[in-house]
C-alpha positions as CSV (number, residue, x, y, z in Angstrom):
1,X,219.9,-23.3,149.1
2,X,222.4,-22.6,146.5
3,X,224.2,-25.6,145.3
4,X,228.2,-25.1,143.8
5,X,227.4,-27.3,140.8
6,X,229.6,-25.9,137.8
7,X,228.2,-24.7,134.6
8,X,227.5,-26.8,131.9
9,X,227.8,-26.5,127.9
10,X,223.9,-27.3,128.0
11,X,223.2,-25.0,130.3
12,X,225.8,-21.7,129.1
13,X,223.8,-22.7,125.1
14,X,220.2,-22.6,126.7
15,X,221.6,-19.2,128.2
16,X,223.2,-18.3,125.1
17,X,219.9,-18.7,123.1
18,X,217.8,-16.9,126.0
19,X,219.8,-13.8,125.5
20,X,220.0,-13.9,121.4
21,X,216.2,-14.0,121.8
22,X,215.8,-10.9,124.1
23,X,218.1,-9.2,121.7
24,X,216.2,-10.1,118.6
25,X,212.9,-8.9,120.2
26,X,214.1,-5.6,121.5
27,X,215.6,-5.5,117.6
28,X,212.4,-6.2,116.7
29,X,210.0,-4.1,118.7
30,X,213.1,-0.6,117.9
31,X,212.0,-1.5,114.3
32,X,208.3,-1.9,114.6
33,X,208.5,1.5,116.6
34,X,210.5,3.3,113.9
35,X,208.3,1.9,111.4
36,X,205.0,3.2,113.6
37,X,206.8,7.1,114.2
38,X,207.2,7.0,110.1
39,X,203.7,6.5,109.1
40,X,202.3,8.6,112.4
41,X,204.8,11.2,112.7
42,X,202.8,13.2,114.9
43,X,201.6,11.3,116.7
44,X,203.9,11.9,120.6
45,X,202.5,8.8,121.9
46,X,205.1,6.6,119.3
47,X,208.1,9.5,119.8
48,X,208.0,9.1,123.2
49,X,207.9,5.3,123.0
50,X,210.5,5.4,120.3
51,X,212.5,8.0,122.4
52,X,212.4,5.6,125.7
53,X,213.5,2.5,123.5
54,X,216.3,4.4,121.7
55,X,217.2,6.0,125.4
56,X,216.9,1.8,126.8
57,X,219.4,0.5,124.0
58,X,221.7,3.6,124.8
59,X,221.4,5.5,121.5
60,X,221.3,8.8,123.4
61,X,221.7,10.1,120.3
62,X,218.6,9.0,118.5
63,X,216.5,9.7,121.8
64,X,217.6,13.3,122.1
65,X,216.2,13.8,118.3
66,X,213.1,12.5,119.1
67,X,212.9,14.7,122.1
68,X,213.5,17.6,120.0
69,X,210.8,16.4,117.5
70,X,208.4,16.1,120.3
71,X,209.2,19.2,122.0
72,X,209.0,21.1,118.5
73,X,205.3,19.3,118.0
74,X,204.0,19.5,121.2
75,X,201.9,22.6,120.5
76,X,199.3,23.3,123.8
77,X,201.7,21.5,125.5
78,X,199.6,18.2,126.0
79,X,202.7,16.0,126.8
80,X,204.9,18.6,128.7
81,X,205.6,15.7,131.5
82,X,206.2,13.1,129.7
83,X,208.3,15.2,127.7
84,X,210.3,17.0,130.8
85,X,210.4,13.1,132.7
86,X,212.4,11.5,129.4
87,X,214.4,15.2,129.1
88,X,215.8,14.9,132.6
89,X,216.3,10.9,132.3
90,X,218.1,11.6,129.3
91,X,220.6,14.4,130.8
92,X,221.5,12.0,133.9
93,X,222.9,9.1,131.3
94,X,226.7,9.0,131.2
95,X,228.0,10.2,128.3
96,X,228.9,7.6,125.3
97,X,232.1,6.4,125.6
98,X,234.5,6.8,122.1
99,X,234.2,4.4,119.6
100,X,237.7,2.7,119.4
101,X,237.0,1.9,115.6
102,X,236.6,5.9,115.0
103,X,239.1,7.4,112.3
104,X,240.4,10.5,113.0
């Protein structure tokens, strides 16, 4: 049962930190994949990661380049799937809305 209790400071701070945290991990973990795909850059296994988190955060972008990369190395076609799955994830996303801060 649900009570109607209205939200407290304490509470909307303990959320506040929850979400900072969650945000400084995935910050975190978009870093430590970036880092990985330098050192290995052949290896699919970190570009597709790398591709998923960048498609996760919304950088549709950055996630399109890394499909590229991996379609460019995937010679024998040992991640074709994996490849085609993120491909057509990728080309249902909305496009990215216009920056209002954009010069023109």
């Amino acid at each position: 049962m649900s009570s109607n209790r209205p939200i407290t400071h304490s509470l909307l701070n303990r959320l506040r930190s929850f979400v900072y945290s969650l945000s400084r991990f995935t910050a975190s973990a978009v870093r430590a994949i970036r880092d990985a795909v330098a050192v290995e850059p052949g290896e699919p296994t970190y570009r597709l990661t790398q591709a998923r988190m960048l498609r996760a955060t919304g950088d549709q972008g950055g996630a399109r380049w890394q499909l590229d990369e991996l379609r460019y190395r995937d010679i024998g076609g040992a991640n074709w799937a994996d490849i085609a799955q993120l491909a057509t994830r990728l080309s249902s996303m909305p496009p990215p809305t216009p920056s209002l801060t954009t010069s023109h």
